[in-house]
Residue, then its C-alpha position, 0 to 999 in steps of 0.5 A: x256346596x259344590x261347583x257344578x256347570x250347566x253346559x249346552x249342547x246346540x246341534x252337536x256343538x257344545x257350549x261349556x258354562x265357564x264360572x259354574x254354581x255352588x250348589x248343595x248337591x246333584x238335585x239342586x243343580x238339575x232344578x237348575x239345568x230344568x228351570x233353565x231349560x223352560x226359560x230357553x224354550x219359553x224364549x224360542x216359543x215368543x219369537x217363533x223360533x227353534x229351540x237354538x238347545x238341545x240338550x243341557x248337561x252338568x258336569x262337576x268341577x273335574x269335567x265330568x257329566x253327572x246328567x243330561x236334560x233334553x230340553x223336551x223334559x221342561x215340558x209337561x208329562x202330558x206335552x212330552x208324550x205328545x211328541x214323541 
């Protein structure tokens, strides 16, 4: 297992996740960062509100930024080439 942090990135601000999760590897950590990125979505579309993310990006314990998922990669393939 190792310590991986799912950080925010909200309008050029970085919010950094403090404790982090074990997680088996860099796949599981971007299951992670997606499932998360839906909830955020999902919460914005019920208040009718702006996504108040960007961006989602996993670092390891050292610091370093092994990923980045903007949030429209939550949505489905067909949703995504919508709005682009």
């Amino acid at each position: 297992m190792s310590l991986y942090f799912l950080n925010l990135k909200s309008r050029g601000r970085l919010i950094a996740e403090p404790d982090g999760s074990d997680l088996p590897n860099l796949a599981a950590a971007l299951r992670e960062a997606l499932e998360a990125a839906r909830e955020i979505l999902a919460s914005a579309i019920r208040q009718g509100a702006e996504p108040p993310v960007d961006l989602i990006f996993i670092t390891d314990e050292l610091g370093t930024e092994l990923a980045a998922i903007p949030l429209i990669e939550a949505l489905p393939a067909s949703m995504q080439e919508r709005l682009r």
